[in-house]
Steps between C-alpha positions, in 0.01 A plus 500: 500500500152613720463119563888483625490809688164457715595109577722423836834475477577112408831310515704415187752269653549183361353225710688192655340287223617720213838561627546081507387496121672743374804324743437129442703500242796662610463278803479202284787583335748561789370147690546302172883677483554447941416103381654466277850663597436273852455188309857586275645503801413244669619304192841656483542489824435102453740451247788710667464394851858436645700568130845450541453381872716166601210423751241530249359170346301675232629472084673840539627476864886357540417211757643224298867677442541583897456109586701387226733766617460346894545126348871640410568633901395873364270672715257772391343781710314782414510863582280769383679820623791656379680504859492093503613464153801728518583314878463162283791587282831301477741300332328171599123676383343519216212780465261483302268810440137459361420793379770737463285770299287550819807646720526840547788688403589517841498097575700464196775685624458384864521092344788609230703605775476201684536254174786637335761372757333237650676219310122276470305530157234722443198371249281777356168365328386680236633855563441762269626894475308627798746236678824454317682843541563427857512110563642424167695783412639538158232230332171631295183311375437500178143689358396141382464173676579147337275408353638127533409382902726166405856585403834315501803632744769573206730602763784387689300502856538151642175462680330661146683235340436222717086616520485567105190571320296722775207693495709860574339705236359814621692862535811499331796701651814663376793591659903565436653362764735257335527233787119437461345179428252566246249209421200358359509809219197573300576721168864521665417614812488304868171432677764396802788665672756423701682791605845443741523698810781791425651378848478155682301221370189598508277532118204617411239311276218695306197279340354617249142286568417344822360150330759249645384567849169434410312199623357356210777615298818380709440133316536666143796466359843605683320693733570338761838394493550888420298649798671239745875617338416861572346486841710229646815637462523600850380316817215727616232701258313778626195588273446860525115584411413835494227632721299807560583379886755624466581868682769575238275446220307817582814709426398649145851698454463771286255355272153684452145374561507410126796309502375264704204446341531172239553575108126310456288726716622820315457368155171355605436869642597635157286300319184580700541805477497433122191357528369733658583745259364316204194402723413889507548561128313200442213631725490869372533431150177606318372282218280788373190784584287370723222347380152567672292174623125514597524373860417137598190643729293782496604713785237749712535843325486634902813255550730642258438882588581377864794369445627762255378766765713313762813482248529903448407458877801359592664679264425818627389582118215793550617639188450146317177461665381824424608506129274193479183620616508827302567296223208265550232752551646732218444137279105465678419846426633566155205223401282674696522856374605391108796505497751285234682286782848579285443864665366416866793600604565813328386804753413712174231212387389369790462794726282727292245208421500462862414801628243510241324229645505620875454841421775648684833677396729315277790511728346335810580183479871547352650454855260202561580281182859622380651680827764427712596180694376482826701575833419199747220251536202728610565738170491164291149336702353860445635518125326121456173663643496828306564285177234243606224810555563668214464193232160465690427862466541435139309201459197661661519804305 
């Protein structure tokens, strides 16, 4: 503690090269995650480029349906905005929406309203609960999809009938509504819908999987002789794909911050945080005591009281400090004056055989070796000192 307190002032910051190894790994970590997550997307992004898009040539786009559609004089256009797709509607239209589930409560309502009456056909791919209160009203999916993609149309639907086997299965629906064409069941319920217009002409069709407007599925099957009976019913189809574009989209309703959040980022939240937890009880659980280990390398005696002195230091520990230099030179001079180390701390044994050897009243060095802590930093240097002249006093005498 002399040593500590009569060298400059030093700085005990970590250095630039200690911060990147105790960092490198960390850092390691997070680049190997950023790659990784880039180089998943870039491969989903690959395999759904243009899904469900008529001018899309890839497997899961819908090119080949809209030309096979044009070779029969019906034309195709697509919109990507609400506005356009409820303008589209009427009797000699059929509208086909993408993506239903991506609406917003307030572009359901906006393209109900302008469905209903409209007297054209309105085909819904692949809608689901978050969708079919408003656009399909009266009609529920069911907890479990088929689990049967290639089903037969068991119903009474004429362009089911004339398609047959088609690869429908997906979300199966249920509904009341008597006047409802109910095909292509699996376990007894419909993977399609048909669903008449309660005025006019108009119908709406709900399927329950959106494989028959693939591209390297429309061969399969009756898929297409089933995707060209639903869409070509009418002269003109307008092929309504959802877009963030789109100024209505940004209307969130009444919904919350969580709400719009996908089901798959708060379970994957959830079970972080679960690893996380077992992480830490993992970490902190102790297999046992601590076992001592002779160190690796012999370390500089002059070294270690540094670096302890700079720990209480820090610390602000003059007490600590203190407690250990009495303690030391009460060990030193219990040897020196004959005393049974088991007692060097023991004022009654060591004190009398002390002042026995100096010569001097008993009680004299009481303060020095058991009194008090210290106050600040010059009480400790001169309690170091005092210590350090009388275990020389000793020795000499």
């Amino acid at each position: 503690m002399t040593t500590e307190a009569t060298l400059p002032a030093t700085s005990v910051s970590p250095t630039a090269r200690q911060v990147w190894t105790r960092a490198r790994g960390v850092v390691l970590a997070l680049v190997l995650l950023l790659a990784a997550a880039v180089v998943i997307a870039a491969v989903r992004s690959d395999t759904r480029h243009g899904r469900l898009d008529p001018r899309s040539a890839d497997p899961s786009g819908s090119r080949a349906v809209a030309e096979l559609l044009a070779d029969r004089g019906v034309s195709t256009r697509v919109v990507t905005t609400t506005d356009a797709a409820r303008e589209a509607a009427g009797p000699d239209t059929t509208l086909l929406v993408a993506a239903p589930d991506l609406l917003t409560a307030r572009q359901q309502d906006r393209l109900r309203t302008a469905t209903e009456s409209s007297g054209g056909r309105t085909v819904l791919v692949a809608p689901d609960e978050p969708s079919l209160g408003t656009l399909a009203p009266g009609v529920t999916a069911d907890l479990a999809i088929s689990l049967d993609s290639l089903l037969s149309p068991r119903c009474e639907l004429p362009a089911a009938r004339r398609a047959g086997t088609a690869e429908t299965g997906g979300i199966r629906y249920r509904t009341d509504d008597p006047d409802a064409d109910a095909c292509y069941l699996s376990d007894g319920l419909p993977t399609l819908l048909r669903l008449p217009a309660a005025t006019g002409k108009g119908d709406t069709v709900l399927l329950g999987a959106p494989d028959i407007l693939y591209n390297d599925r429309l061969d399969q099957e009756g898929n297409a002789s089933l995707a060209l009976q639903l869409l070509g019913s009418r002269a003109h189809l307008v092929w309504y794909l959802p877009s963030l574009s789109d100024s209505s989209a940004t209307d969130a309703g009444d919904r919350s911050f969580l709400d719009l959040l996908p089901s798959g980022w708060l379970w994957g939240t959830l079970q972080l945080f679960v690893a996380a937890v077992l992480a830490a009880l993992w970490r902190a659980r102790r297999l046992g005591p601590l076992v001592p280990e002779r160190l690796p390398v012999a370390i500089r005696a002059s070294e270690t009281v540094e670096g302890r002195a700079r720990l209480y230091r820090k610390a602000d520990a003059r007490d600590r400090a203190a407690t250990a230099l009495r303690s030391a030179t009460r060990s030193r001079l219990a040897s020196l004056v004959g005393v049974n180390p088991a007692q060097a701390h023991a004022p009654e044994a060591l004190l009398p055989a002390l002042s026995a050897r100096l010569q001097r009243d008993g009680q004299a060095p009481h303060a020095l070796l058991f009194g008090p802590p210290p106050g600040d930093d010059a009480a400790l240097i001169a309690l170091a000192d005092q210590l350090d002249a009388l275990e020389r006093e000793v020795r000499r005498s």
